[in-house]
N, C-alpha and C positions, 0 to 999 in steps of 0.2 A: 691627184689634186694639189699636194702641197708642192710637188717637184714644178708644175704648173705656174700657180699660184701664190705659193709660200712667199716671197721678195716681195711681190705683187702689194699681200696685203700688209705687209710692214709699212710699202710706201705710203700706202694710205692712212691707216692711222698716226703716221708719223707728219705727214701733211697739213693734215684735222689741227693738231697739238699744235705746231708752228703756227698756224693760223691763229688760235687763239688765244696760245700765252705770249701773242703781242697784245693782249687787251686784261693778263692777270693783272687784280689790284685796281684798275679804273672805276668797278661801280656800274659796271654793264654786264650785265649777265646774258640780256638778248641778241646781242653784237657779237662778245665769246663764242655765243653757240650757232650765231648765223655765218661768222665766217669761216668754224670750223664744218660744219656741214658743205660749204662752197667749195672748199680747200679736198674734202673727200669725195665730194661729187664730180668735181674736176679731176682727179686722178682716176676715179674707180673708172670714169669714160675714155680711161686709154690704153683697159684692160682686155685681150682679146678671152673674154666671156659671152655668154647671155646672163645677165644677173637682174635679180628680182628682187626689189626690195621688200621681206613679211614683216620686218618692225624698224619702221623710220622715224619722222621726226612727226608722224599722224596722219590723217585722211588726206586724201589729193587735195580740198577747197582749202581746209586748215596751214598747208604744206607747201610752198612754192618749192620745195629740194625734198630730195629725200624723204618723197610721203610711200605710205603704203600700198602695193602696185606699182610704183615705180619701174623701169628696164633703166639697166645701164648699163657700160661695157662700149667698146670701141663701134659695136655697130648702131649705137644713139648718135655720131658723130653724122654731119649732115654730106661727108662725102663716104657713107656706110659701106657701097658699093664698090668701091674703088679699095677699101682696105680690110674686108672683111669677107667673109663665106658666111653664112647662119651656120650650116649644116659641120660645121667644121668646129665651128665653136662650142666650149662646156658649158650647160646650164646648170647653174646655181640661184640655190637663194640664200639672203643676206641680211641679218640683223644686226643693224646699227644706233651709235649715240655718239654723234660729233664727238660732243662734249657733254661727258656723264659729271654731273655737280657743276654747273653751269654758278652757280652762286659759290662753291669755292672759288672759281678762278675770278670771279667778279671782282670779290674780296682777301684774293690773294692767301687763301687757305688751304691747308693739304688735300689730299687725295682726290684730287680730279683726274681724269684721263678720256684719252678717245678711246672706244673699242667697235669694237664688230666679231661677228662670227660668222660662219659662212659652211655651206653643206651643198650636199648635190640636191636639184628638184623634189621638195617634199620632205626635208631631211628635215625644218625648224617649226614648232610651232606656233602657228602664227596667232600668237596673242592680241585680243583685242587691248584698246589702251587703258584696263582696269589698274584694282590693285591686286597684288597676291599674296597671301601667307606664306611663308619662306621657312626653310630651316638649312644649313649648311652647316658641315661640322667635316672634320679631318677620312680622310681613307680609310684609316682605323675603326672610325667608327660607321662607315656604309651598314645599313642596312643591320643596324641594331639600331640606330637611332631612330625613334617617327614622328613626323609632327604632328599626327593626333594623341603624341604622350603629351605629359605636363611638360613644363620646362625644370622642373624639378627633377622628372625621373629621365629624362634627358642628359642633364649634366650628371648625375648617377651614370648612366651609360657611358659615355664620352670619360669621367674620370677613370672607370674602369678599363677603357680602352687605351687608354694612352696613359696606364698607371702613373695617376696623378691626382692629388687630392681635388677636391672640388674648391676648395680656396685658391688652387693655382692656376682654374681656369678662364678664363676673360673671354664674355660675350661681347659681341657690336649688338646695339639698337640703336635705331631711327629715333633720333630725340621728336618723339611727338604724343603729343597728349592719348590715342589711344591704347600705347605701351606702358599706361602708366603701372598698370594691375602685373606685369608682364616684367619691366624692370622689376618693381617690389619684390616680387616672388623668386629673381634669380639672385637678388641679393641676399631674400632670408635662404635660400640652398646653401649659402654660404659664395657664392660666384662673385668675381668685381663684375662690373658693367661699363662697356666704353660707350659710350652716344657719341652718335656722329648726324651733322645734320642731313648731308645728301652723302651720295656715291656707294650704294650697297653692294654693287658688281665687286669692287675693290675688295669691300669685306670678305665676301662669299670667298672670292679667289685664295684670300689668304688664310683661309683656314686652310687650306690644302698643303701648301707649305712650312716647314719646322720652324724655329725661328722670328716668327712674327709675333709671336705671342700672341694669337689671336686663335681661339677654340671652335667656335661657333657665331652663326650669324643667327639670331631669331629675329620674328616682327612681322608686320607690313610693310613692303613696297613698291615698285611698281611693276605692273606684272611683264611690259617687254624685258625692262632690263632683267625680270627674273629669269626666261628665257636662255640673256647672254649670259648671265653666271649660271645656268643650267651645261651650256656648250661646254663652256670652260672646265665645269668638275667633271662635265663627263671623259674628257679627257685626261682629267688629272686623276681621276679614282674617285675623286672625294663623294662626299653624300650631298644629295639636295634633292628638296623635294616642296612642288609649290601648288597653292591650294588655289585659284582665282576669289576675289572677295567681290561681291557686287552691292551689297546693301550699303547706303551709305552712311547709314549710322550705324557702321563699322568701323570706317573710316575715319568719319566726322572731318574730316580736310579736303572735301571736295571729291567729286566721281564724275567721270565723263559719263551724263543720262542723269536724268532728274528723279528718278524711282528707283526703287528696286525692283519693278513689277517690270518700266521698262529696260532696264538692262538684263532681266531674265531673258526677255523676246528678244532683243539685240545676238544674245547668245548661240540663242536657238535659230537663230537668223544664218549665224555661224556655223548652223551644222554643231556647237554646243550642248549638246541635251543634257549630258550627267554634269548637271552646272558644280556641285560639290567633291567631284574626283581630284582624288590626290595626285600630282604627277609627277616621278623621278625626271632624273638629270636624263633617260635614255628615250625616254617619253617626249620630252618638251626637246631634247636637240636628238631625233631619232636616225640622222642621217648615214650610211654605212660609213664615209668618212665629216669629219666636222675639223673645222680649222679657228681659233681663237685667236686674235690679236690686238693690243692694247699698246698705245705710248701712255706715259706719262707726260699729263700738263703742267700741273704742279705738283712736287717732291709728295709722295705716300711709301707706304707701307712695303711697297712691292719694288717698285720705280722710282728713281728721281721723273722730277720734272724738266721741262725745256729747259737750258743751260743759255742763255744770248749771251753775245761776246762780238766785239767789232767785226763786224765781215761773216757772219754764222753763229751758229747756234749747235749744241748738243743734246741730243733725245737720247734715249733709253727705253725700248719697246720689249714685249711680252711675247713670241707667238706660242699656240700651245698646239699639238695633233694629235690626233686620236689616230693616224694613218702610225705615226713612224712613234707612237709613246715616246715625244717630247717634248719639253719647252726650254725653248730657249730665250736666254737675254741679249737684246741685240744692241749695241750700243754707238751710236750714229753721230759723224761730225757731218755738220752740211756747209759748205763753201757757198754763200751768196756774191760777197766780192772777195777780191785778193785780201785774205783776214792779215791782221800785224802779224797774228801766233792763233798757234789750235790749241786751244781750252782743252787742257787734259779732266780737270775734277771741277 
């Protein structure tokens, strides 16, 4: 799949980014995120696949791109026949986010990115668009850490594992009102706390790597993207593991479904029954291979962001595999017109 596909899906997410960090800083966050969906929709349609989309941008009526159910792939092209075989092609499914922190790039803030991940038939869980309880923490710590411990005897773990005192370790949370009990308690552990408003995929990612100064991801968010930062550790080693939330005085920020009574039956609708199971990173992206890929839109943790410069632009993209255990940094000049000079930094 990656020898396939690998190039394939860099272009895509590198596509998505160029689309929308012409609109970082303007005050549009709906525009960012619809051109970037167009810009991915338009390339993934020139990929010889069968691809599916299980977590898009929502329900087909909600969705004019990139909704749930979706096909794309070179044979959605309206001369299919003429340039494609079905029986020839690889089927996959594909969970995407244009543009993950759509209100970063609005307002010209770090860590937004496109990404997607992508599996053979069956390999990704297909999340409804709840929220989910998350925990993400370094390789080291896989499977000593759980997120039905506290967050107290969590960062105990994780210090231990990466012998380091718990003063020197730094969580992300989702700056929102229902982390408030949840921040409190990881500051009296003794942990700092970074808040960030959107982009959790980002965090998740970067615990997995040395360097970032970043430990652990705790909180709520939202449950596709939990999904794609599910793909990604699972590739990378790291731990993750996510719980679905459906009540929405849980939340208290909104739930797609107006009860909790009816997003139980939504579940179960789903084929859902054990609505409270916990799910590793092997669980939510269970696929024999899985492929991660991310640009950066705006400069984060991991990535720079789009680079413009007269006549092109320079991205910075993430892929990660679980086929060949790598990830690589890939870092891309793109020629629009005859540029003056190519923008080296």
């Amino acid at each position: 799949m990656e020898s396939t596909l690998g190039l394939e899906i860099i272009e895509v997410v590198e596509q998505a980014a160029l689309a929308s960090a012409k609109w970082m800083g303007k005050g549009e966050k709906d525009i960012a995120d619809e051109v970037a969906v167009e810009a991915m929709r338009n390339r993934m349609n020139k990929i010889h696949m069968r691809g599916r989309i299980v977590i898009g941008e929502g329900e087909r009526d909600d969705a004019p791109m990139l909704y749930i159910g979706e096909e794309v792939g070179i044979c959605t092209q309206e001369n299919a026949d003429q340039v494609c075989n079905l029986q020839e092609l690889i089927e996959i499914d594909i969970a995407v986010d244009p543009c993950e922190g759509t209100n970063l790039v609005a307002y010209g803030q770090p860590g937004s990115m496109a990404v997607l991940a992508i599996s053979e038939k069956g390999g990704l869980f297909a999340a409804p668009d709840f929220y989910m309880k998350k925990l993400a923490a370094p390789p080291a710590a896989k499977n000593h850490v759980d997120i039905n411990k506290t967050a107290t005897q969590n960062l105990q773990i994780i210090s231990e594992c990466l012998d380091r005192s718990i003063e020197e370790l730094v969580v992300v949370v989702m700056d929102r009102s229902r982390h408030k009990d949840l921040i409190n308690e990881i500051r009296t552990a003794g942990a700092r706390v970074r808040l960030i408003s959107d982009g959790d995929v980002s965090a998740a990612l970067s615990c997995a790597f040395a360097g970032t100064n970043i430990h652990a991801l705790m909180g709520i968010g939202a449950a596709p993207e939990g999904v794609i930062s599910a793909a990604a550790m699972r590739c990378l080693g790291g731990h993750f593991q996510g719980q679905l939330i459906y009540d929405p005085e849980v939340v208290k920020t909104g739930l797609i479904g107006e009860s909790k009574e009816g997003n139980i039956a939504r579940l179960n609708e789903m084929g859902i029954t054990d609505i409270d199971r916990v799910y590793d990173a092997d669980e939510l992206a269970s696929g024999e291979t899985v492929l991660f890929a991310a640009c950066g839109i705006t400069p984060g943790t991991l990535m720079n962001g789009v680079r413009l410069f007269h006549g092109g632009a320079r991205t910075q993209s993430l892929v990660i595999s679980s086929e060949t255990k790598t990830a690589r940094f890939v870092d891309t000049v793109h020629m629009f017109d005859q540029p003056k000079y190519i923008q080296l930094h």
